[in-house]
N, C-alpha and C positions, 0 to 999 in steps of 0.2 A: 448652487455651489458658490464660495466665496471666490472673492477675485484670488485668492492664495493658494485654488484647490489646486492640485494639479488631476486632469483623469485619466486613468486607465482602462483602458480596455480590456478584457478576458480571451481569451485565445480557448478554444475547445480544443483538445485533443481525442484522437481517436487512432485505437490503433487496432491491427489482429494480431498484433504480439502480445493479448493479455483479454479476457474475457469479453465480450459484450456486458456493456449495462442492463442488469438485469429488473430498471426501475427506472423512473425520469430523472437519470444523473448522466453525468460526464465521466470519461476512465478516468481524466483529470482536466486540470484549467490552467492555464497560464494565467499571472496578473502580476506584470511586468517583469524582473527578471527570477519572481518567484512560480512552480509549480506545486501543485494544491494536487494530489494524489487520492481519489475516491478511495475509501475500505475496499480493499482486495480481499478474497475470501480461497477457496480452495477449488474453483472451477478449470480445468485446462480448456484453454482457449481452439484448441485443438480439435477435441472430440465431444467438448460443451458437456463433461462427466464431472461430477467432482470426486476430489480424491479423500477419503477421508478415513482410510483402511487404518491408520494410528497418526498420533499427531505430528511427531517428523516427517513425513511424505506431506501431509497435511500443510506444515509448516513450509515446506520448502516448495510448495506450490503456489504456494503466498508469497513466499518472496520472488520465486519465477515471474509471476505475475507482473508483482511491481518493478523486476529487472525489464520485464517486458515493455513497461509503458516507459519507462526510463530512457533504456536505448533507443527507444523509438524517436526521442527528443538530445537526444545526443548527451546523455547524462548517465552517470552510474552512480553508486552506494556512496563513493564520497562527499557525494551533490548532497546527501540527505539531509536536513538540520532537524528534522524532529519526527519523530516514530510516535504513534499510537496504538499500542496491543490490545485487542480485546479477546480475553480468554472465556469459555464458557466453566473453567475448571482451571482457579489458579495453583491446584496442582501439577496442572502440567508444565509449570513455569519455565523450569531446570533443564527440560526437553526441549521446549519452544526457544529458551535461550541460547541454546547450545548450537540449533539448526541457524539461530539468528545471527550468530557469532561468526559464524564461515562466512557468511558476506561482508564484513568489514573486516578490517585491519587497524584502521589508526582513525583517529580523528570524529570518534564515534559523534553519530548525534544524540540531541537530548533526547528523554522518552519518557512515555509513563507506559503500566502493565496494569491493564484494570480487568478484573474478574466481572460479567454479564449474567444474565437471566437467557438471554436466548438471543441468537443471531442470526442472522437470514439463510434460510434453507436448513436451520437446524446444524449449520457447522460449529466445529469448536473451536475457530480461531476467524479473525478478521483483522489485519493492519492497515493502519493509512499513515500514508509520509508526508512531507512536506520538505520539496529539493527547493537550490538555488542556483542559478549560474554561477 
């Protein structure tokens, strides 16, 4: 590191208000006053089942999720600066949008919505965020 670098440390979070890692990842990371949000998928952290009877229940399981790991760190939807969708079927966009939409209000963050080949455990949606203090 140059003498100009400054370094940061990582902070692991873990919490049970949101799935276990189902792979050698983190639910998320601190690195400084930024958190780094694993892909959340459709697991309830609850009964370790996923939910995936259509893609709104589906969808709002996902964001549960990541409300989960959120409040965990004392942070909610407005903390968010960037969203990443992956859909298995960008038909269901309009749906996924709409269940996404009740969790914010103002101040959205950025996002892309990108159509996959296939996602872990065979679900049709998977998000990761990226909050701030």
């Amino acid at each position: 590191m140059g003498k100009n670098t400054i370094k940061m440390d990582k902070i692991i979070v873990k919490t049970e208000k949101a799935p276990k890692p189902i792979g050698p990842y983190s639910q998320a990371v601190w690195h400084g006053n930024t958190l780094y949000l694993s892909g959340q998928i459709a697991l309830n952290p609850l009964s370790d089942s996923l939910v995936v009877e259509n893609i709104e229940d589906e969808t709002t399981q996902v964001m549960e999720n990541i409300k989960g790991i959120l409040t965990s760190q004392g942070l909610d939807f407005t903390n968010i600066i960037k969203t990443s969708i992956f859909l298995i079927n960008i038909d269901d966009f309009n749906q996924v949008n709409t269940v996404y939409g009740k969790y914010f209000s103002t101040g959205f963050p950025a996002r892309e919505t990108i159509q996959v080949a296939k996602l872990p455990k065979n679900v049709n949606i998977e998000i990761s965020v990226i909050a701030a203090k």
